[in-house]
C-alpha atoms as one frame of an Amber mdcrd trajectory, in Angstrom:
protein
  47.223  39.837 -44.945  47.579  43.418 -43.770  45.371  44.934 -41.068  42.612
  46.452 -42.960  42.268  43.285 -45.336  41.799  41.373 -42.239  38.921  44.233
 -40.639  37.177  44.271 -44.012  36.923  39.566 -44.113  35.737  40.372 -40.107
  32.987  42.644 -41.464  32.149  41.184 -44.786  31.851  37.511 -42.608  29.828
  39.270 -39.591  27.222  40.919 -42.129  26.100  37.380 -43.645  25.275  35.854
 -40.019  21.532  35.340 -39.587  20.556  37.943 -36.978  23.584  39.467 -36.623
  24.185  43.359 -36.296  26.754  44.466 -37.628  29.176  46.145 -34.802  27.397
  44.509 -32.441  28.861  41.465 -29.931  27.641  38.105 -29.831  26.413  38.620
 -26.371  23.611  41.123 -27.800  23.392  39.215 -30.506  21.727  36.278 -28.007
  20.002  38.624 -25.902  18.056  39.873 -29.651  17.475  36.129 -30.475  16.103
  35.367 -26.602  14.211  38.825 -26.500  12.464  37.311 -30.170  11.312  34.141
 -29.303   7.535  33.916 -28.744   6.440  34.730 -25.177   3.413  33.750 -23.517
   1.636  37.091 -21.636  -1.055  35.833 -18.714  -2.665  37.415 -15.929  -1.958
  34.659 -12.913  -4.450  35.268 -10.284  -2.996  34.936  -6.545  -4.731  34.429
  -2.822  -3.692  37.388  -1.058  -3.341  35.142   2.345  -3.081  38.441   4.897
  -2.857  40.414   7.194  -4.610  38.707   9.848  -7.051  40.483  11.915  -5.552
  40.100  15.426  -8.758  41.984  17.297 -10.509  38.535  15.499  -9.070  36.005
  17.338  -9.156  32.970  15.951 -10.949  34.266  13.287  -8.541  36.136  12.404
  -8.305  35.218   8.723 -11.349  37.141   7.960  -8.583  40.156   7.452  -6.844
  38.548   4.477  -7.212  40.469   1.278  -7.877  37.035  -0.586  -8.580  36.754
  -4.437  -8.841  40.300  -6.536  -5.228  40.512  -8.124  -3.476  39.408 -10.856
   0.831  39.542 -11.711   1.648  39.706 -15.335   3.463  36.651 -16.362   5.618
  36.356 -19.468   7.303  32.655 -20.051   8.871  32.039 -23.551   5.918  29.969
 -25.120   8.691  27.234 -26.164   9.518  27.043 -21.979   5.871  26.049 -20.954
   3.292  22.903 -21.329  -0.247  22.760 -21.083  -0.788  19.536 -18.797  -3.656
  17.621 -19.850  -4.234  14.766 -16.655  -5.798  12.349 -16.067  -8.253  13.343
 -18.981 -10.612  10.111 -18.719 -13.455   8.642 -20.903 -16.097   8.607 -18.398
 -19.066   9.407 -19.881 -17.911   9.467 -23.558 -17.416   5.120 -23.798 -20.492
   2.941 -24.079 -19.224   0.644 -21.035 -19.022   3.390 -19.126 -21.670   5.595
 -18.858 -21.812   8.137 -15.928 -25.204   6.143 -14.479 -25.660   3.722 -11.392
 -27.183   1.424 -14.432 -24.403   0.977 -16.345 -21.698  -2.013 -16.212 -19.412
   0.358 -14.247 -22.276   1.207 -12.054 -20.282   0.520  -8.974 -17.557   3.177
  -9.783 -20.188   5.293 -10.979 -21.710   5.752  -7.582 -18.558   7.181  -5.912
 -17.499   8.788  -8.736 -19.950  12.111  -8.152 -17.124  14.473 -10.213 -17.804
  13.350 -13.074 -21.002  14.887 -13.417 -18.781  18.049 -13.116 -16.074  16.212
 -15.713 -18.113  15.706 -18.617 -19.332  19.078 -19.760 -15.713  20.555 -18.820
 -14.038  17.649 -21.505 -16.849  18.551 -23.968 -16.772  22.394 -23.466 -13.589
  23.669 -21.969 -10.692  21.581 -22.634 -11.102  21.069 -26.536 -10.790  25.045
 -26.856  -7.985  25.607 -24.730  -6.141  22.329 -26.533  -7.036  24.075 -29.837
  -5.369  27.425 -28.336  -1.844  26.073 -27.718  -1.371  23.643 -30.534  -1.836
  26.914 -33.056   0.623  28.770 -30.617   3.002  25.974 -30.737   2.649  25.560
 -26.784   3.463  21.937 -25.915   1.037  19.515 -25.057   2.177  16.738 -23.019
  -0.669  14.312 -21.446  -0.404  12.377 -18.228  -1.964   8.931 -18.483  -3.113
   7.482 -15.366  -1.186   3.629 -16.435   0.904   1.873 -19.315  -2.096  -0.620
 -20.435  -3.839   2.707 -22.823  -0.935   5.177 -22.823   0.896   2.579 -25.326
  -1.413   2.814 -27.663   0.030   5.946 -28.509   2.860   7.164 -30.714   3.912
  10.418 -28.376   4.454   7.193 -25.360   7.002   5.173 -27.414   8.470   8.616
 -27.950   8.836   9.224 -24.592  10.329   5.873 -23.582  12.888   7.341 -26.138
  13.841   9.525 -24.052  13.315   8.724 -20.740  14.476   4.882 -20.739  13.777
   2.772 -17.824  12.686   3.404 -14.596  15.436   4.429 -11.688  15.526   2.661
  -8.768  13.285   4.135  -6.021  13.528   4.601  -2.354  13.595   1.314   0.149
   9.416   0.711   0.600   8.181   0.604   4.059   8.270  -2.843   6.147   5.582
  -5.632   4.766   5.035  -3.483   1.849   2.962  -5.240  -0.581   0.791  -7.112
   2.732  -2.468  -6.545   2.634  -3.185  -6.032   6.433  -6.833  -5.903   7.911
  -9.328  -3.910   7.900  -7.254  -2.401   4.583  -8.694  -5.651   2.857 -11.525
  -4.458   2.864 -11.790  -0.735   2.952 -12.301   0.046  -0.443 -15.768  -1.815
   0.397 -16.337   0.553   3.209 -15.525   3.887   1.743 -17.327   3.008  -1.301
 -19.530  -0.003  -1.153 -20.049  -3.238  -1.962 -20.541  -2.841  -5.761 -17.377
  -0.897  -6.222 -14.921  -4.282  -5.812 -17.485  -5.756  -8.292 -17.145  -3.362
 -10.946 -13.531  -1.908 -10.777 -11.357  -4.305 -12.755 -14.425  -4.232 -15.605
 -13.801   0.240 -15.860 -10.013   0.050 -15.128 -10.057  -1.999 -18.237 -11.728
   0.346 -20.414 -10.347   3.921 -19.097  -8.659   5.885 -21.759  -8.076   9.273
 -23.227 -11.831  10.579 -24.471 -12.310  11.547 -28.313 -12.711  14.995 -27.491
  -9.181  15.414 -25.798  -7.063  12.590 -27.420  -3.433  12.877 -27.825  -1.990
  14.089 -31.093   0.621  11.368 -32.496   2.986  14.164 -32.189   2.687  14.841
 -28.468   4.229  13.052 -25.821   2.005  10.870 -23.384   3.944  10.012 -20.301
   2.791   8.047 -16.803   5.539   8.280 -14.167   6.829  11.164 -12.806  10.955
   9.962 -14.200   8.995  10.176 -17.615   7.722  13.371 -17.020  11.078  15.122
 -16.093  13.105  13.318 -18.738  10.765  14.908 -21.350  10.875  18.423 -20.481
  14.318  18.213 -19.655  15.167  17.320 -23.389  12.588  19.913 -23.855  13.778
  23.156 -21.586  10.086  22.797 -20.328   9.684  24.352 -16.602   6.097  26.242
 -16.681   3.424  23.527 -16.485  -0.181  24.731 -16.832  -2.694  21.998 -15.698
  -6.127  20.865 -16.740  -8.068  17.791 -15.818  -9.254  15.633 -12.793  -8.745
  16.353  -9.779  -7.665  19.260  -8.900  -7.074  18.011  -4.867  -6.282  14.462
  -6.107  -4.512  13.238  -8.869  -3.419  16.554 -10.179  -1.462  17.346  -6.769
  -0.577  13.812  -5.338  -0.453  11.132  -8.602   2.728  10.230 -10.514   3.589
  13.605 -12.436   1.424  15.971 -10.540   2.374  19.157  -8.822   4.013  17.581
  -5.461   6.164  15.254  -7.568   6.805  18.180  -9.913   7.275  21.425  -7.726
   9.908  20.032  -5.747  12.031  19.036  -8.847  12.122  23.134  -9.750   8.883
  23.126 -11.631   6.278  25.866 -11.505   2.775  24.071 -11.500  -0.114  26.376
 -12.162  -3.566  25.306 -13.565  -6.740  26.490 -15.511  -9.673  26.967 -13.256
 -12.199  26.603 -15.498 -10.959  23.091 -17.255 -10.175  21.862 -13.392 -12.707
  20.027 -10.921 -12.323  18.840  -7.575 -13.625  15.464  -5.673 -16.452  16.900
  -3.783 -17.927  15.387  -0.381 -21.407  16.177   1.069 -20.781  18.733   2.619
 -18.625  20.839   0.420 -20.174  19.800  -2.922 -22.818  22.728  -2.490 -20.795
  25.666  -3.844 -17.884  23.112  -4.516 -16.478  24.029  -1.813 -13.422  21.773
  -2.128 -12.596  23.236  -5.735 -12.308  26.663  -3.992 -10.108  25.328  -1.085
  -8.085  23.443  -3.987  -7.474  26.488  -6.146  -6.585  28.346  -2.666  -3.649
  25.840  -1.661  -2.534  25.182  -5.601  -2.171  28.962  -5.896  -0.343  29.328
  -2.260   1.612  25.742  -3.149   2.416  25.794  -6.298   2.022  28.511  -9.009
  -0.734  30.316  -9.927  -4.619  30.425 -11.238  -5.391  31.153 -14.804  -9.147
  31.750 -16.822  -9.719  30.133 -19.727 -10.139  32.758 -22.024  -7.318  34.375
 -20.763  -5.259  31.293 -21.717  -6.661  31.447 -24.925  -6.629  35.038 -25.975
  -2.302  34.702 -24.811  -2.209  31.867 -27.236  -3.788  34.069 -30.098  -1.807
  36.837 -30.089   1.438  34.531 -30.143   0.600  32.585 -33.302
């Protein structure tokens, strides 16, 4: 074959690949196919934590700028999962009513966010599910334990993947003794009715109608779960919802901690997010405020609802 039989095969044979230009390299060619994938556009809100106000003293934090300002984020839609944890069925199962009356009634008396959890699971969190799945966004659910997340398809699919658990780090000295007064301090932080009626709502928690996992989306528990899936997945912007924002969502199995310091940026949805309120901060939810504060200095960033959903339309 002379030389211009051989340029006019190259050409024919470059014109027929999908998403090729012709003349161009396959190095642009990439770049055209990354620059066309479908990218996820939100405002992420931010704590602006300065200057300090030296002539303040100690108060001197009264100088920072605070909240006020957003930075456009893009993410490739396919790159990012909407978090849905520790999404529980308080309030939506007959055994387990959000009332002092009910056979859970001991739980129910500590359990003072879920009068806050209820209307978000009813009113928030079904929209913002609907949102991604048209956009194609990932949904991957964190189960609190095995005993209800196996009664899903998307959990077999992610023992798939992830396979047994590693081994873990050496536990502490006498781990496993109960040692006094720890015997009995779930009775003083949260009465004597509480030991009575925990094993009867462990028993019963589950994922609530209104936020159930799909049988194609994963449901994972541990945090070696967790990682394994987006791995597989190229997953490394997690968007949170669920309960609570200062608890579980920061310090359980597949929360931010575990997740921020494997290379993953945690952000969450402020609206479909509550915190565990005390006393004296649940006036003003005080303790949601600090939470969105530290997850937005810690972590990633703070996004509205409708924001969230408006980025999903315009994707789809």
């Amino acid at each position: 074959m002379n030389r211009r039989d051989f340029i006019r095969k190259t050409s024919e044979s470059a014109a027929i690949v999908p998403g090729m230009v012709i003349g161009s390299g396959i190095a642009e060619t990439r770049q055209r196919d990354v620059k066309e994938k479908p990218v996820l556009r939100l405002k992420g809100n931010y704590y602006r934590h300065y200057p300090v106000d030296f002539s303040r003293g100690s108060e001197g934090a009264l100088g920072f700028d605070g909240w006020g300002d957003t930075v456009d984020i893009e993410v490739p839609a396919d790159e990012t999962a909407l978090v849905p944890m520790h999404v529980w069925n308080i309030g939506f199962h007959p055994d387990l009513p959000f009332t002092p009356d009910g056979p859970a009634g001991g739980v129910m008396t500590m359990l003072e966010w879920a009068s806050r959890s209820v209307p978000i699971i009813k009113n928030e969190i079904p929209p913002i599910l609907t949102a991604a799945r048209k956009a194609n966004v990932r949904v991957i659910h964190v189960a609190s334990d095995e005993r209800y997340a196996k009664k899903y398809p998307g959990y077999a699919k992610t023992a798939d993947i992830a396979g047994p658990e590693p081994e873990g780090l050496p536990k502490a000295p006498r781990y496993g003794e109960t040692k006094h007064p720890d015997d009995r301090k779930e009775t003083l932080l949260f009465g004597d009715a509480y030991r009575r009626d925990i094993t009867f709502y462990g028993e019963r928690i589950d994922f609530p109608e209104p936020a159930k996992p799909l049988d194609s989306e994963y449901v994972v528990v541990t945090t070696h779960q967790f990682n394994e899936v987006l791995r597989r997945h190229n997953i490394w912007n997690l968007i949170y919802i669920g309960f609570a924002i200062n608890w579980c969502l920061w310090f359980s199995p597949c929360g931010m901690t575990d997740m921020s310091r494997l290379g993953y940026r945690c952000s969450c949805i402020c609206e479909a997010v509550t915190a565990v309120e005390n006393k004296e901060s649940v006036v003003g939810e005080f303790n949601k405020k600090q939470a969105l504060w530290r997850t937005s200095l810690m972590f990633g960033y703070i996004y509205g609802a409708r924001d969230f959903i408006e980025a999903c339309g315009r994707i789809m």
